[in-house]
N, C-alpha and C positions, 0 to 999 in steps of 0.2 A: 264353254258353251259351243254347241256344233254350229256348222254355217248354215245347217239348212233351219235351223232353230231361229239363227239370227236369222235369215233373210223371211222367214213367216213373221218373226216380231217386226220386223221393217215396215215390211208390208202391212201390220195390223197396228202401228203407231200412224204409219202413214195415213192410214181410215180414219183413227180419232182425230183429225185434225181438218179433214178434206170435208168440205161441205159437201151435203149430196146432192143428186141430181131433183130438180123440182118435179113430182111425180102428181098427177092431178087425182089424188086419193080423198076420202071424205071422212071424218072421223063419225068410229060407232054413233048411231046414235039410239043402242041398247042402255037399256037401266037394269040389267039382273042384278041380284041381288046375293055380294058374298055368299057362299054356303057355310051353312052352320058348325061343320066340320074341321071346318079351316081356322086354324087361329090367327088374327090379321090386327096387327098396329099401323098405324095411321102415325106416323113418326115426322111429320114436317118437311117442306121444301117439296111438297110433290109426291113424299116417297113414303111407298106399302111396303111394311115385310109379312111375312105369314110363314103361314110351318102348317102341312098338313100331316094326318095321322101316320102316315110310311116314314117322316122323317126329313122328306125333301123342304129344305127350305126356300122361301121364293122372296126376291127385292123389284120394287116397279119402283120405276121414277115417270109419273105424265111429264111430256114437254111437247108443248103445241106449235110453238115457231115453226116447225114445218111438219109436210107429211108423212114421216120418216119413222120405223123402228127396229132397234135393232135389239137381239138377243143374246145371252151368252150363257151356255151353258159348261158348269164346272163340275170336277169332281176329281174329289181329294185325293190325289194319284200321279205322283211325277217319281221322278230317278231318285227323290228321296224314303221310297218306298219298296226301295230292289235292293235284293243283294249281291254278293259275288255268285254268281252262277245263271241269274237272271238281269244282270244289266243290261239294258235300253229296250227292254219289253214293256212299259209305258211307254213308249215312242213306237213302237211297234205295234201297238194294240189302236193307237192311234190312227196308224195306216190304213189301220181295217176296218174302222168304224165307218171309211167310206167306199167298203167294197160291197154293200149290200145287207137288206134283212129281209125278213121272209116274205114282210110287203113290198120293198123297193128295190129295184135293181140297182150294180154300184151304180149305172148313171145315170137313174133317176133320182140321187140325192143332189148332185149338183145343179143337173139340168132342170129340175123345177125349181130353183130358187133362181138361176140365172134366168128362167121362159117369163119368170112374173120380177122381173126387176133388182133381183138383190143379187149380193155377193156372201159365199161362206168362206171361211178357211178354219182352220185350229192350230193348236199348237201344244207340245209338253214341254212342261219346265220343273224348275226343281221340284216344286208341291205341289203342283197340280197339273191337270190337263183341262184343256176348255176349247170348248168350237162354239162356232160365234156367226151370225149372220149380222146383215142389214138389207131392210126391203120398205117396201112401201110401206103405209102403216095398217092400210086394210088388209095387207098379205102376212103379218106377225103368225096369225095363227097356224099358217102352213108351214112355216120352219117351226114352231112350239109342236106341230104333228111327228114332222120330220124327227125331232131330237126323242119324242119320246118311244119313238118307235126303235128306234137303234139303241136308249139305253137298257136293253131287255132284250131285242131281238138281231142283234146283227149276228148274220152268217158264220164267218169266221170259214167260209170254205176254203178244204186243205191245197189247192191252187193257187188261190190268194195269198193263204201263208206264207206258201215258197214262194209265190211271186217279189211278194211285199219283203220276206228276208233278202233276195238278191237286193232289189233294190234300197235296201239300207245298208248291204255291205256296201255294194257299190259306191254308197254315197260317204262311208266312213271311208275307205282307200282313194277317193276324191278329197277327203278331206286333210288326210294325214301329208298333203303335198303343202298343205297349207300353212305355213308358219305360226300363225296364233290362234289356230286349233291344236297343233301339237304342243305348242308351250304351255297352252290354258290347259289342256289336260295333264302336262306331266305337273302343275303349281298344283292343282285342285288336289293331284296324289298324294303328292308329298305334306301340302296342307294339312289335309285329314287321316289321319290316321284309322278314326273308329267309326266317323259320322257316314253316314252314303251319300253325302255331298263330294264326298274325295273321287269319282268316277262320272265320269261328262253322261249328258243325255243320251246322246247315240248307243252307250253301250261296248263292248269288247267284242272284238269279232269273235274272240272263243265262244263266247254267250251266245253270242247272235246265232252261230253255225250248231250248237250244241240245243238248243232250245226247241222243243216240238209245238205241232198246234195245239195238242190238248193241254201242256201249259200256258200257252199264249192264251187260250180260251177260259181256262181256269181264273186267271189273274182277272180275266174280264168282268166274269162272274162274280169274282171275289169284290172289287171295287165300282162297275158300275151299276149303280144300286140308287134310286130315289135317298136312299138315308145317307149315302156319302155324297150327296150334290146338292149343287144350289144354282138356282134358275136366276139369271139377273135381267130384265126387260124394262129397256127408255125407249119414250118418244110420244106420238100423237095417235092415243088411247088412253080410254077408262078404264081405271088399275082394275074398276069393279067387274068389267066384261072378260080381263084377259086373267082376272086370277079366276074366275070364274071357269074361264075357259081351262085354264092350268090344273082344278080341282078334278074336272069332269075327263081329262086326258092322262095326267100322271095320280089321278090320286085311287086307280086302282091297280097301281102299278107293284108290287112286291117287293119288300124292304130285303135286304140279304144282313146277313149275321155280322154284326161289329167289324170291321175291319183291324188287323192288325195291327198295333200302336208300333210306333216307333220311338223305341226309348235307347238308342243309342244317345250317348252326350260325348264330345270331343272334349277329351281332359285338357287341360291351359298346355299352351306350349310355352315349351322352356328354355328357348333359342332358336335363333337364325335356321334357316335353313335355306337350301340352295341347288337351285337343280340348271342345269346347260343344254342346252337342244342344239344339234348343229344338224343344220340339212343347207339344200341348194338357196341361192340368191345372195346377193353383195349387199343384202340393209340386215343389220343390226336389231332388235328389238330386245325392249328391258320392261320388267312387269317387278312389281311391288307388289303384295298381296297378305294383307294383313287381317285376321281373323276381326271378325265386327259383328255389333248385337242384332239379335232379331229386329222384326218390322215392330212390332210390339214393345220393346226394350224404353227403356225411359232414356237412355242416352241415343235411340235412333236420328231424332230432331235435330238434337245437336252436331252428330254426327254428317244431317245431309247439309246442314248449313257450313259446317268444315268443308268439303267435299265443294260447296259451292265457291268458297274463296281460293281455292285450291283448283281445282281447275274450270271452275265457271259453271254459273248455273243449271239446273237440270231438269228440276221442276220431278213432273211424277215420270218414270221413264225406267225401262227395261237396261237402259243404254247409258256410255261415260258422257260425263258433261264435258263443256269446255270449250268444242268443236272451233266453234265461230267466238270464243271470247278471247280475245288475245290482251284482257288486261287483269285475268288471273294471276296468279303467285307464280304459280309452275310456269305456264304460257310465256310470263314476263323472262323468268330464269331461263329456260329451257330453249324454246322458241326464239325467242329474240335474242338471246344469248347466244344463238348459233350453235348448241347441243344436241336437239332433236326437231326433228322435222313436224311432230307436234307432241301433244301431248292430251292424256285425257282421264278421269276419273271415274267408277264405278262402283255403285253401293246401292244392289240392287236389293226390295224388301222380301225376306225371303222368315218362313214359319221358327226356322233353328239359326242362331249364329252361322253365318255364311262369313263373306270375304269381302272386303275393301282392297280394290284393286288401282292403282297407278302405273299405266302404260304409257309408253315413251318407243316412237319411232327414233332411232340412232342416226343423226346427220352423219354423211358422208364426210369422211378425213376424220372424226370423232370416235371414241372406244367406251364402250360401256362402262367401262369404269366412272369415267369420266359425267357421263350422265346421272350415274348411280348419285356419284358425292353430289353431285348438283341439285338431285334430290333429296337427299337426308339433311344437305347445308339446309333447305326452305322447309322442312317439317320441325325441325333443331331448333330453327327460327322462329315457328309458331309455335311450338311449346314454351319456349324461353321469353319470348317477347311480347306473345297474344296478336291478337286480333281487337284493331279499332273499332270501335260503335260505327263510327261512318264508314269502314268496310263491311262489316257484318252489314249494317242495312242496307247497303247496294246488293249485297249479294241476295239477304232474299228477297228484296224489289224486285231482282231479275228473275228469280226461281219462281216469284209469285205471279211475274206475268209470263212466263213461260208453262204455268199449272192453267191459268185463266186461259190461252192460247188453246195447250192442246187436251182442256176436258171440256168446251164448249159442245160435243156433239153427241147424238143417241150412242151414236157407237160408243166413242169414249166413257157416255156416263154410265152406262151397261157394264163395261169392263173393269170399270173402276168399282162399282160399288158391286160386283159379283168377287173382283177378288179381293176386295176388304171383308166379304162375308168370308171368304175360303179362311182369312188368315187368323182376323178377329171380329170384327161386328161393323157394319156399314159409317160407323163413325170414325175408323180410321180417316178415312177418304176424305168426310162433311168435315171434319177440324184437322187434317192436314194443314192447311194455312195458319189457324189459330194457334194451334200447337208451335209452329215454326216461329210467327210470329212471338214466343215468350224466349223464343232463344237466346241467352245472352254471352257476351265474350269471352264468360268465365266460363257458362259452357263449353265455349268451344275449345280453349285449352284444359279443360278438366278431359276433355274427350281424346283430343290429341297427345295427353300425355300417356292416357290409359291406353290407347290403341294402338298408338303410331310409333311402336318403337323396335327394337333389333330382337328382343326376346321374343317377340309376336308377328314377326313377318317370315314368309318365303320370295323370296328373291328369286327370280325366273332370266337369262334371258335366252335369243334364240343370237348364231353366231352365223351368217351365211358364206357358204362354203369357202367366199375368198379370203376368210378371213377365220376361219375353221381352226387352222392353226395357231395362232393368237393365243394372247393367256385371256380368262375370262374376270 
């Protein structure tokens, strides 16, 4: 995953959690009435879905606690839908969607959400791309303008192209300085073989340099489309005013033709593999990276509550757990055993089998190696010996209120129940807890034997320079 990827999810984790600012808004107090055109459930907890006739489908959640709402708009289009010649042009199409459309200058998109109270940003990742506001709740309707005006009409002017490609090389040769960007990209490669999960978001700079506007523009065309997206809107509003509003804006907006399926499938791996990154700096870094089921998958639950005892809770999150629990498995080993400086897990929910990842900073006077067995001794462990009742329920005690913490807010509930629409149906998200909660021990070594082993993993680490020479 690139850093500028990461540091957009920081910043957009960091929203779902941040209370906002108290803005003296009033909520509608319209009663229009659905349109007849609209097909709309009424599905409990607050929350509307609907599907108009283009295709676009739409999720409201009301929440009144304050005067707040925030948007998100999705559409089913990330790095898992390039191939080799076009890598990181969903990260690039990205760019442009905030250089302007025929109504708004680039920056009158930003500056009128910032003039009236809110914040936007977006982001691409593996399956998707999504941009997202938060603003007062009387001002919903102006980013709901905003977003439908650029999925149909942005620019795409050939200045901006070249502009927006320097600056994404720029940012991949700023990146490649970086230790675990190059390693995460060389594990992703050599992980994948067939799937387009094996190539980072960013892209290759051959692509990057080798790509014109009118394919950048093309691809745009091709996927942003009312029929590949889905509108997700929380907060203090009448689902009935703002789908109302949503029919009379996007719903004479023009569907474009099926989008291309992706039917690549990553055949089982049948051994170890192993790849060595050596660049500048004196720390050490070691990644495990082991192929894991869809968000969807019947062993995903089980899997995040491993992942929980393993290096500490995570809850719902783009990111490795762990950080701050120092009375995980690995943490205990690793950390307080004086082998790495820390340690942290990753199993982000992703459409296609993606990757279970364990990262380990290398302490100082210590040798990968050494961390490695330190890691396999504590997986070996869990397979062989299981996991307690009383540890599995601390752990998702801790995951459950680490889920309760950071989905309390419009943002968050936005985010969350747009991309459980992207992946499967807004009920991922609503029985996330439920679901975790049936998890049991024998889950979790049923899980840890099927995944966690030497035939199914890539082995990453990075070697810094002083230490280059070393065996690895």
């Amino acid at each position: 995953m690139s850093s500028d990827v990461a540091r957009g999810l920081a910043r957009l984790c960091a929203s779902l959690t941040e209370p906002w600012p108290g803005y003296m808004a009033k909520r509608s107090s319209k009663t229009s009435r659905t349109p007849a055109r609209m097909r709309v459930a009424r599905v409990g907890d607050g929350i509307v879905r609907a599907k108009l006739p283009n295709g676009l489908r739409v999720i409201a959640k009301e929440m009144h606690a304050a005067p707040v709402a925030a948007l998100s708009v999705w559409y089913r289009v990330g790095s898992r839908n390039e191939h080799s010649g076009i890598t990181g042009i969903s990260h690039w199409v990205e760019h442009l969607m905030f250089k302007g459309t025929r109504r708004y200058s680039e920056f009158d998109l930003d500056r009128l959400i910032s003039r009236n109270g809110g914040v936007n940003n977006a982001f691409t990742w593996l399956d998707f791309t999504t941009y997202y506001e938060t603003l007062p709740a009387d001002k919903l309707t102006l980013a709901l303008d905003l977003e439908a005006d650029r999925m149909t009409n942005a620019r795409f002017d050939s200045r901006a192209v070249a502009l927006e490609r320097d600056v994404i090389l720029n940012e991949r040769q700023m990146y490649e300085n970086n230790p675990a960007f190059r390693l995460g990209e060389e594990i992703q490669a050599a992980a994948f073989k067939v799937h387009p999960y094996g190539h980072e978001i960013i892209g290759y700079a051959c692509d990057l340099q080798a790509l014109t506007r009118d394919d950048v523009y093309a691809y745009y065309r091709r996927y942003y489309a009312p029929n590949n997206a889905v509108i997700a809107v929380a907060g203090d509003f009448d689902a009935r005013d703002i789908l109302a509003h949503i029919e009379r804006r996007y719903g004479r907006l023009k569907p474009a033709p099926p989008a291309p399926a992706v039917a690549a499938v990553e055949p089982p791996q049948r051994g170890e593999r192993r790849v060595v990154v050596r660049g500048e700096g004196d720390t050490d870094y070691l990644t495990l990276a082991f192929h894991a089921p869809a968000a969807t998958h019947a062993d995903y639950m089980a899997f995040v509550a491993l992942d929980a005892v393993l290096c500490g809770a995570n809850g719902l999150s783009f990111f490795g757990g762990g950080g701050n629990n120092r009375s995980s498995r690995l943490s205990r080993a690793l950390v307080d055993g004086g082998y790495a400086a820390d340690v942290s897990g990753s199993l982000v929910p992703t459409l296609d089998p993606f990757l279970y990842t364990l990262q380990a900073t290398v302490m100082a006077g210590r040798e990968v190696a050494e961390v490695e067995a330190k890691v396999w001794a504590e997986l070996d462990r869990v397979r062989r010996d299981g996991v307690t009742r009383a540890e599995l329920d601390k752990a998702i005690k801790q995951t459950r209120a680490q889920l309760v913490f950071s989905t309390e807010t419009a943002t968050s509930q936005a985010f969350w129940l747009g991309f459980s629409e992207v992946i499967a149906d807004y009920t991922w998200f609503t029985t996330f807890l439920e679901r975790l909660m049936r998890v049991s021990p024998e889950d979790v070594v049923c899980v840890a034997n099927r995944y966690l082993t030497r035939d199914n993993v890539t082995v990453g680490c990075y070697l810094g320079q002083d230490k280059a020479n070393g065996s690895a």
